[in-house]
C-alpha positions, -999 to +999 in steps of 0.1 A: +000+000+000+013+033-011+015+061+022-014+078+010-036+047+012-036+036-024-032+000-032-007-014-054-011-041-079-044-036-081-050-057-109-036-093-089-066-083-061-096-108-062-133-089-070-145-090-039-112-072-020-113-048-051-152-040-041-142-030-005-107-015-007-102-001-046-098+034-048-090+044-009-073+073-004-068+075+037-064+105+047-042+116+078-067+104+103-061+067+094-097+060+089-111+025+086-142+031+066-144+056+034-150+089+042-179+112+034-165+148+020-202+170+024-182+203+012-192+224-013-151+237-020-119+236-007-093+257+008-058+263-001-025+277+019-022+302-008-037+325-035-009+304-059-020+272-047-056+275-055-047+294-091-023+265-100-053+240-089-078+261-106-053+262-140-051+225-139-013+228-131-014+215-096-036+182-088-063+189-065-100+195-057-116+227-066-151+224-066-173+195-058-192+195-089-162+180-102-139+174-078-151+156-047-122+128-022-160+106-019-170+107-055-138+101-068-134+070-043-165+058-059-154+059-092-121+043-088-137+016-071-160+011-103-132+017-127-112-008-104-142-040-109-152-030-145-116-033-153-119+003-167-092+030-167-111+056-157-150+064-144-175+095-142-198+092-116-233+113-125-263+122-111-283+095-125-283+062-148-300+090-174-274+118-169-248+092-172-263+082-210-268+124-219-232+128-208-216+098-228-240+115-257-232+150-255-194+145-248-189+119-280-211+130-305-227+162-327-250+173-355-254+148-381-242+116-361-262+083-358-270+060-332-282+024-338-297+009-306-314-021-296-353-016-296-352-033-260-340-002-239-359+017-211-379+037-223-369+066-209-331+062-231-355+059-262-371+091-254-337+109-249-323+095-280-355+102-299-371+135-284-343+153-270-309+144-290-329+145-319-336+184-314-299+185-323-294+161-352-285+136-337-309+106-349-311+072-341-321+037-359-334+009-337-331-028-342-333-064-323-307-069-300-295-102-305-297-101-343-266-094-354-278-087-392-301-063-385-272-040-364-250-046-392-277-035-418-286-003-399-251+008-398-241+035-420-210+061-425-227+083-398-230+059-372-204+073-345-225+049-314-241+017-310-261+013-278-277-016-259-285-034-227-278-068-222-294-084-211-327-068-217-353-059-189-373-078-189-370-098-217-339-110-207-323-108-244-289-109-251-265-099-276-229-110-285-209-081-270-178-098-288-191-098-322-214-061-317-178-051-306-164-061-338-192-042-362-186-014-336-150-011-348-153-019-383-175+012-387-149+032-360-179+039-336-177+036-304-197+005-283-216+015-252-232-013-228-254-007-201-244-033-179-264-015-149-289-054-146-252-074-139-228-053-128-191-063-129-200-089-104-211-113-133-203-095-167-173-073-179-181-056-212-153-040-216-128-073-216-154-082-247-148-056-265-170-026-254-159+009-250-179+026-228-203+010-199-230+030-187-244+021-149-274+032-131-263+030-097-293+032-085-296-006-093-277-029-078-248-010-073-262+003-043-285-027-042-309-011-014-329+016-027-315+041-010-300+066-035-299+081-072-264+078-092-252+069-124-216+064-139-196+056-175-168+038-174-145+029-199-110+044-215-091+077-198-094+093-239-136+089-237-138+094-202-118+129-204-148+138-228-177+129-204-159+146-174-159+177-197-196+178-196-201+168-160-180+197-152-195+220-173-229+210-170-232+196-136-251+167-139-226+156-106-230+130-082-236+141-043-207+134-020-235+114+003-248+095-023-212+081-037-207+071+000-237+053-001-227+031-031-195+025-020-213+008+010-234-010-018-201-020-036-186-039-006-212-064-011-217-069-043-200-100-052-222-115-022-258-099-037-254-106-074-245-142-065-276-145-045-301-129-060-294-147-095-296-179-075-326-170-062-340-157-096-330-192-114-348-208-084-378-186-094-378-193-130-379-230-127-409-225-104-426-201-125-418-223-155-434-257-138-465-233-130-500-241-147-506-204-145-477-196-166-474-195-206-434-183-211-405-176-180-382-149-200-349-158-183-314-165-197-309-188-169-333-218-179-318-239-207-349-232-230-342-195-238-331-190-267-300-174-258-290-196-231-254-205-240-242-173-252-256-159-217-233-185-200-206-176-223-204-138-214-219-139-182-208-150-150-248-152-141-281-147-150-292-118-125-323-109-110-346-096-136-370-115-150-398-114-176-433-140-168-465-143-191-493-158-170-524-170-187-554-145-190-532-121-204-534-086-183-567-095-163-548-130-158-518-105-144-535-084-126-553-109-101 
């Protein structure tokens, strides 16, 4: 360990020791547990100190929009289990997507996304970044044709979550990865229903991952966040626009999903036991047309979900006879 906390050969630790000790920086107190930082700025021992902090010639915080000892604990720890080089905590799962937008692209690029996403990405992409020529062209997530069909020379992103809520579709990271690259756009995944804790986009080929914290990162309901993680080159982009445009995480709120990190490993494993346990009950049940989960062998997608994935989380799609009187009782 390095005298100001940090941890050395960070790479050799296993996930679980990464999700409670990555990216501590102790300060002079020796604390045990991460510290919360509920300042708004800093001070400085001179007027030249704070200008050569505030020029970007002297490391530093300056202003906790940007620059915050909690957030940026938080996002090394991220960075650290993603196996990311860098990460920009947000505000939200949404401001985390508008950043990785407004950072990467401009007038007259295309998106191609999967048709599956929450619905509240589709109206960004369509209502909002389409105000500014940016335009987007949907498709089905696991067919790989149809993504390679939609692609053109203005394609600069390609978007999707896999697996799908609550669907639970999947798509071949490795190969998207590879029509990502042939067409020299960029591949984001939102890989907020997994987590690191049983899928790593970027080791497939992805460039950018896109969290929700609010998921299972924290795990408990307890806060709003986002985050992108990917490359230092990308993530110097998104930073940009959380400085400028403040969609910032709160100093309490990275606290709290640092607290959600240190059991993550634990959580994901159970609760995609317990959702596998589900789906085979659900799937024996006369009540029951179709269990959408990539854990049971019938889904369509089954081995390529046990290929990429480390597990089958906890989200899970059921049709129950009746249709949506049959659902409502």
């Amino acid at each position: 360990m390095h005298q100001d906390g940090a941890f050395e050969h960070i790479d050799a630790l296993a996930f679980d020791t990464l999700a409670v000790r990555a990216g501590q920086r102790r300060t002079n107190e020796q604390e045990h547990g991460d510290p919360i930082f509920p300042t708004s700025s800093f001070v400085y021992a001179s007027a030249a100190e704070a200008a050569s902090k505030f020029a970007g010639d002297e490391p530093g915080n300056i202003y906790s929009r940007f620059t915050n000892p909690t957030v940026q604990a938080f996002e090394r720890r991220l960075a650290a289990l993603e196996g990311g080089e860098r990460c920009v905590a947000t505000s939200s799962g949404m401001a985390a997507i508008l950043s990785t937008a407004l950072a990467l692209l401009e007038a007259g690029d295309e998106i191609v996304a999967s048709r599956s996403l929450f619905g509240s990405t589709v109206s960004l992409f369509d209502k909002y970044l389409g105000k500014f020529g940016i335009t987007t062209r949907y498709v089905e997530l696991g067919n790989l044709e149809e993504w390679a069909a939609a692609l053109t020379p203005k394609t600069r992103l390609l978007f999707a979550e896999t697996p799908s809520n609550p669907m639970s579709e999947v798509v071949d990271i490795a190969q998207l990865s590879k029509l990502a690259k042939e067409q020299d756009a960029w591949l984001a995944i939102d890989n907020c229903f997994l987590t690191p804790a049983l899928q790593r986009p970027l080791e497939l080929g992805a460039d950018l991952i896109i969290h929700s914290a609010t998921k299972y990162l924290d795990g408990q309901g307890r806060a709003i966040g986002g985050a992108v993680v990917g490359r230092d080159k990308e993530l110097e982009e998104v930073f940009g626009v959380v400085r400028t445009c403040g969609p910032c995480l709160s100093p309490f709120n990275a606290w709290i999903f640092l607290k959600g990190l240190e059991t993550l490993g634990l959580r994901m494993k159970a609760q995609s036991e317990n959702a596998l346990q589900l789906a085979q009950w659900l799937d024996a049940h006369p009540a029951v047309v179709r269990v959408h989960y990539s854990g049971l062998e019938s889904h369509p997608q089954h081995e390529l979900a046990r290929r990429q994935q480390r597990g089958f989380g906890a989200v899970l799609g059921v049709e129950i006879k009746g249709e949506r009187e049959g659902a409502g009782r």
